[in-house]
C-alpha positions as CSV (number, residue, x, y, z in Angstrom):
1,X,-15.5,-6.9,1.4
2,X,-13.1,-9.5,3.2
3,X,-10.2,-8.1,4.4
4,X,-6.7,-9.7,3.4
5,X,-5.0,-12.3,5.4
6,X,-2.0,-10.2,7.0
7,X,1.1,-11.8,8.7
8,X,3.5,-9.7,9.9
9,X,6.7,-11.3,12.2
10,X,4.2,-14.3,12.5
11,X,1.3,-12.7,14.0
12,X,-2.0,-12.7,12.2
13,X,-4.0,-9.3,12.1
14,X,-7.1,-9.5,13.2
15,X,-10.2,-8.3,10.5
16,X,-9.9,-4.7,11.7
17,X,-5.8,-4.5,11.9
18,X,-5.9,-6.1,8.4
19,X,-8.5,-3.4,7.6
20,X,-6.1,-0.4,9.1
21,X,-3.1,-1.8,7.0
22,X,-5.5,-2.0,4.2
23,X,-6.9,2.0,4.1
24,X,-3.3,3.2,5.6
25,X,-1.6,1.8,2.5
26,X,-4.5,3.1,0.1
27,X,-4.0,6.6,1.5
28,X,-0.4,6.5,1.7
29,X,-0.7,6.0,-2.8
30,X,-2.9,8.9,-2.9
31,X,-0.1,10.7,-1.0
32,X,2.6,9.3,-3.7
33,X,0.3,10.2,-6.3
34,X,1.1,14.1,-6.0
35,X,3.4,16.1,-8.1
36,X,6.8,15.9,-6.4
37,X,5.2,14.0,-3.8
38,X,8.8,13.3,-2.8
39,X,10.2,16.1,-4.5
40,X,10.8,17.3,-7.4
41,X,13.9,15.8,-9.0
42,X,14.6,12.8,-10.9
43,X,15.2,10.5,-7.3
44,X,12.3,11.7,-5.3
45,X,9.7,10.6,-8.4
46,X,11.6,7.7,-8.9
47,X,11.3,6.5,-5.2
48,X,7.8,7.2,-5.5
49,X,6.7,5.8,-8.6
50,X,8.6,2.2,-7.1
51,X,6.0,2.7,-4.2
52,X,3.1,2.9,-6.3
53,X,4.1,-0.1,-8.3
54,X,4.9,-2.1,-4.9
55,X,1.0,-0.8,-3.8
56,X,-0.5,-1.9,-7.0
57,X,0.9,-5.3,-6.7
58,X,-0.2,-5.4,-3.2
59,X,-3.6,-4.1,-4.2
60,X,-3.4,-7.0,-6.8
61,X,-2.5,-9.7,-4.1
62,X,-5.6,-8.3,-1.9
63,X,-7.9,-8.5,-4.8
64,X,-7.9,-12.0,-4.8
65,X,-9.1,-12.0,-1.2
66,X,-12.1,-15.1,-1.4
């Protein structure tokens, strides 16, 4: 798999940054994907079904890597 092209304040990762980024952000959804992950009231799984959207969108963008 080719890792996705990652800028961040200008600087491009390198392959194995791009690659940290890449797993850290998968693991962090499987943390958001618990029950009351961030609680459990209204807010907290509100706030945490936004970040899974925002990851899936990501994960949409890093599909498309070539």
């Amino acid at each position: 798999m080719n890792e996705p092209e990652i800028i961040i304040n200008g600087v491009k990762l390198t392959m194995g940054q791009a690659m940290t980024v890449r797993v850290a952000l998968q693991n962090y959804a499987q943390d958001m994907s618990q029950p009351n992950a961030l609680g459990n009231d209204d807010a907290g799984r509100a706030i945490a079904n936004g970040y899974l959207r925002y990851i899936s969108s990501i994960n949409d963008i890093i599909a498309l890597t070539p």
